[in-house]
N, C-alpha and C positions, 0 to 999 in steps of 0.2 A: 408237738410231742405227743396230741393224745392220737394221731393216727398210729406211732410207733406202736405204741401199747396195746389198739386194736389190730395192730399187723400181727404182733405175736399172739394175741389170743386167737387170731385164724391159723395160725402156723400149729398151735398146743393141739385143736381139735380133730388134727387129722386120726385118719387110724394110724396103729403104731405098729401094726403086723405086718411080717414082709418075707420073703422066701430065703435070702442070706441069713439074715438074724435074728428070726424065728423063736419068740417066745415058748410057740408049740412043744417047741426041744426039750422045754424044763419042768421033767417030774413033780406031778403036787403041784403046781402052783395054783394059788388061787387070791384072788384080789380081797385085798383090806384094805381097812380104812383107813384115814389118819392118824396119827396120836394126836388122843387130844385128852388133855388134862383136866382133875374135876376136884373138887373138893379140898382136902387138904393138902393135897400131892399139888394140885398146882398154886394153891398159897405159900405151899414151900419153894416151889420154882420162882415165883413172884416175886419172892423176899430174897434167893440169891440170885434172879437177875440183875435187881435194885443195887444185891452189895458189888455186886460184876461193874456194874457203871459206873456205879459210885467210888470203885476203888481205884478204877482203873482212870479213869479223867478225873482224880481226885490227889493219884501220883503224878498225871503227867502234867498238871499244874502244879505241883510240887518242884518236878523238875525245873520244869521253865523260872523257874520263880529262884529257884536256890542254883541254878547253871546252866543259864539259857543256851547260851551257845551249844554246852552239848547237848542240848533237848534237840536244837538244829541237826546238828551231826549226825545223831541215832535215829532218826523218823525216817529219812532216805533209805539205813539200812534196813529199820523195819519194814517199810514200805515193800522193797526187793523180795526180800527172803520170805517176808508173809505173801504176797502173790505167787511168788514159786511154788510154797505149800497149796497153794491154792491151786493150781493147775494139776498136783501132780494129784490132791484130792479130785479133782472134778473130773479127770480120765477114770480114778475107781465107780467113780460113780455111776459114770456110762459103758462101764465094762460090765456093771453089775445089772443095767437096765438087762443087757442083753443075757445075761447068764445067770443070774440066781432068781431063787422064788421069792417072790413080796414079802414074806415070812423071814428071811437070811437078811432081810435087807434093813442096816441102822437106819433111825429117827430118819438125818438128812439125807440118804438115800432114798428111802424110800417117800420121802416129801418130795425130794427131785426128782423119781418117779410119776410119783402121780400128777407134778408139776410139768410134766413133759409131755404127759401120754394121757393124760386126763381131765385134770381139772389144773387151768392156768393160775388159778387166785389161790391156791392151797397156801403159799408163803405166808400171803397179808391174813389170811382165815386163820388160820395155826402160830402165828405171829409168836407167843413164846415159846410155844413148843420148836417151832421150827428153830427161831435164834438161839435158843440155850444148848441145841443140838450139835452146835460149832461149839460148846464148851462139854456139856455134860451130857450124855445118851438119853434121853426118861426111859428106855425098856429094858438099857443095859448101862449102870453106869460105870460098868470096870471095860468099855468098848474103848478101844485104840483113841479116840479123840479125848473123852474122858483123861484117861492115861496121858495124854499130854498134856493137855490147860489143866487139869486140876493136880497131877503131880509134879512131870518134868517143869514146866515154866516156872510155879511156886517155889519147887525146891533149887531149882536152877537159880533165884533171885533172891534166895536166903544165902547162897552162895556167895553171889556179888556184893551182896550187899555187906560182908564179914569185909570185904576188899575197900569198899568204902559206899556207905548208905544211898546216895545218891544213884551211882551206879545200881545197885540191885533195882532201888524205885522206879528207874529210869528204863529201865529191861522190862521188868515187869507192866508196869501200865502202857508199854508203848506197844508189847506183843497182844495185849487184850486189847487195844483201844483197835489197832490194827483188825483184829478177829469181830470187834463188835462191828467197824466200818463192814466188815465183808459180810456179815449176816446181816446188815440190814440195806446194803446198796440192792442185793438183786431184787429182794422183794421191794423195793421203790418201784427199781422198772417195769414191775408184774404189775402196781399197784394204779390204778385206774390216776391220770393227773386229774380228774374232778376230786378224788379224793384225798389225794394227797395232804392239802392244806389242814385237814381235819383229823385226819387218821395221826399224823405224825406232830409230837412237840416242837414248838419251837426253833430250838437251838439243831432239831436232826433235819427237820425241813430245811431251813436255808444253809445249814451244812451240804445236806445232798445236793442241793441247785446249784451253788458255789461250784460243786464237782463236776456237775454237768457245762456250766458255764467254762469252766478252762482246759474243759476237756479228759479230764482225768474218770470222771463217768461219764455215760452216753448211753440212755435208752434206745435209739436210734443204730448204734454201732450192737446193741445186744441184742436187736430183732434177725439177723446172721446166724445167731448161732441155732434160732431155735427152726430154720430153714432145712431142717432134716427130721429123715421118723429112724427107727430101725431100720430097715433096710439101707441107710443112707449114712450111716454113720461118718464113714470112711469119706466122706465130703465136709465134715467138723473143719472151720477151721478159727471159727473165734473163740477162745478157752477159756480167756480170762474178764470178770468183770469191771477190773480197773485198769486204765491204760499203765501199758507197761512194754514197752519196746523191745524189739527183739526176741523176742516169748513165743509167739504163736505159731512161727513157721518150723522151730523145734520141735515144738509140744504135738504139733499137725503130723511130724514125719514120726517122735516115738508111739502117736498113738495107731499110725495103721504098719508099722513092726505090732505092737499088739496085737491088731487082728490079727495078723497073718498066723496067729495062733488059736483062732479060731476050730474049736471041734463043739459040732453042736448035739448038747446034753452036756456037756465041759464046763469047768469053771478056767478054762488054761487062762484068756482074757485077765478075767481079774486076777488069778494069782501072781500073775506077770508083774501087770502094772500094779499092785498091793506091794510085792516084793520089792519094785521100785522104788514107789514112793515112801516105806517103811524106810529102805538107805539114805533116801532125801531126807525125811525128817529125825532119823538119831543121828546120821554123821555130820550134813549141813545144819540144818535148821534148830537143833538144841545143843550142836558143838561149836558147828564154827560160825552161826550167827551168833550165839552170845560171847565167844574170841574176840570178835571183831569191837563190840561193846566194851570189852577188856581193852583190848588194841587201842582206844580211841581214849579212854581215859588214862590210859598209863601214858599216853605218848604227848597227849596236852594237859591233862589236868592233875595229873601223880604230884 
């Protein structure tokens, strides 16, 4: 596994400049740095990643404990519906490589920015910054992610929860526990395997191995994706970091309809795929993924 990881760090350092997709296009831009947090501002991050983890595999042993079977039932739908966010996120995200300034661009953007076109290890470097950045913005916290994990999912599971307590608990820790798996698999793969054992607790390390071992992660399958710069976009075709079937050859055709929207100095690109994925996430992902959750307790456990 540690040649995968040296694959992808030769793939990060090419140049990222190219005649199609021409960063040259975009007024202003000028390269910055990471977030990186100092002082008290990331003792506060610290202290609500800790309740982030604690709350969330804190409910979803709850679940299992007070209604295993349905804990069973609801991890496949979570599983589904948080990958699909996940793709429909990770095309914004390469929409914005090629079209906005480093400035426009949120925390995980512009970490997967420079994660792509510059410095491979920024995830494991930036490691809270980066992960808190799939819940909370640190330079905007009223950004579109923010607005989901920290309002729609909470208030979404005060909801269920009126219906019957289990069910809310069971929505809730299983869409976070989901979000925290996704922010912390990619940076495994980025993360050198001599380090691994050291860098990471525990219970995350032989969780992550677990995933690798049955195939559900694969550093190996993620050295693919990073086999393109800008000019190449349009050759993407592995999207998602967890195995997930049937995904990728969808996700491959809506994102080159995206380009084909291409105008350069434009934002057409990302306002496309944004506008999508905002319908993906209010009408599936905080309607009819949490329905289904409904659906599954009224129909066995009412």
């Amino acid at each position: 596994m540690s040649t995968d990881v040296s694959a992808l760090e030769l793939h990060a350092i090419a140049d990222s400049s190219g005649l199609e997709y021409s960063r040259a296009h975009i007024a202003g831009d000028e390269r910055i740095a990471p977030c990186t947090l100092t002082g008290l501002k990331r003792t506060v991050f610290l202290v609500l990643y800790a309740l982030i983890v604690s709350a969330s595999f804190g409910g979803l042993i709850y679940t299992f404990y007070a209604r295993p079977l349905f804990g069973l039932m609801i991890l496949p739908v979570c599983y589904v519906f948080n990958n699909l966010l996940f793709v429909s996120n990770h095309s914004r995200l390469h929409a914005s490589f090629i079209e906005l300034r480093e400035a426009e661009m949120d925390v995980i953007c512009h970490h997967a920015f420079i994660h792509h076109y510059r410095n491979i290890n920024v995830f494991h470097e930036t490691w809270l910054e980066t992960r808190m950045a799939y819940f909370i913005d640190a330079r905007n916290v009223l950004d579109r992610v923010s607005r989901g994990f920290v309002l729609v999912i909470p208030l979404t599971s005060v909801i269920l929860y009126q219906i019957d307590p289990v069910l809310g608990i069971g929505f809730f820790s299983s869409q976070y526990v989901a979000e925290l798996l996704q922010s912390t698999i990619h940076e495994w793969y980025h993360n050198p395997v001599r380090n691994r054992k050291s860098f990471y607790s525990f219970p995350v390390y032989w969780g992550c191995t677990f995933l690798e071992r049955i195939g559900l992660a694969s550093t190996r399958r993620h050295v693919e994706h990073h086999r393109h710069q800008l000019p190449t976009l349009d050759n993407v075709e592995v999207w998602l970091d967890l195995y997930l079937p049937f995904v990728e050859a969808p996700t491959s055709w809506f994102w080159k309809k995206a380009l084909s929207k291409y105008v350069p100095g434009q934002t057409r690109i990302t306002e496309y795929v944004s506008l999508v994925g905002a319908l993906y996430a209010y009408l599936v992902f905080f309607l009819i993924n949490p329905a289904i959750y409904v659906f599954i307790h009224l129909q066995f456990f009412a």
